[in-house]
N, C-alpha and C positions, 0 to 999 in steps of 0.2 A: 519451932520447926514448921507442922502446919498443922490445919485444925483433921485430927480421925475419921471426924463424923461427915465433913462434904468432902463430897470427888468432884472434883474439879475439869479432867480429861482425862479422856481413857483414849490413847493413841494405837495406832494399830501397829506393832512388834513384829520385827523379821522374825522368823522361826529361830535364828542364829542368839538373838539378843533374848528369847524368851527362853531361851535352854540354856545359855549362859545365867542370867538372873536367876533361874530356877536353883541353878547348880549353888551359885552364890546363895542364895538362902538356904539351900540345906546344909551348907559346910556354916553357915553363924547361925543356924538354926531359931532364923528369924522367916517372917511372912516374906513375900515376893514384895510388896507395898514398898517393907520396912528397907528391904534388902535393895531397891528402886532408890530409895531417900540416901542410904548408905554413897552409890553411886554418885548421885548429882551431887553431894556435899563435895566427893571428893573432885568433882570436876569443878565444880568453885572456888575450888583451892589451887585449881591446876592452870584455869585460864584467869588473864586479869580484867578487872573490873572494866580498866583502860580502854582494853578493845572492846570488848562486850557491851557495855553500858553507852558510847553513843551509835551503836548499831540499834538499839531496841528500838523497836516499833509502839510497843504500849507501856507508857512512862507514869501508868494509873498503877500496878502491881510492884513497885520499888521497895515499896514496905515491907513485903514479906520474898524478894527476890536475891536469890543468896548469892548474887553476884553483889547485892548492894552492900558497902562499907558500914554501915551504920543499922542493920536490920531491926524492926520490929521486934521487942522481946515478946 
């Protein structure tokens, strides 16, 4: 998935989407992070690689980018 220990970005949150995440981790009674990760997997599985992947701008993050087919174990 990804490494725990570095942050990466920290994006600035509508008020809408940090009360939604909030709500979603206390209902799996997981962190705000964990319950974030929960999120982008399931939008990985929703959009396809197809379109996604020759739109990307930085073709250096592939390896651990969970649109890619083939991800870094």
């Amino acid at each position: 998935m990804y490494n725990d220990k570095k942050r990466f970005y920290t994006p600035q949150f509508s008020e809408m989407a940090c009360v939604t995440v909030r709500r979603l981790a206390w209902a799996l009674n997981l962190s705000m992070p964990k319950a974030v990760d929960i999120i982008i997997s399931e939008l990985s599985s929703a959009f396809s690689s197809s379109v996604v992947c020759p739109q990307c701008k930085d073709k250096t993050k592939c390896k651990v980018c969970g649109f890619n087919q083939n991800p870094a174990a």
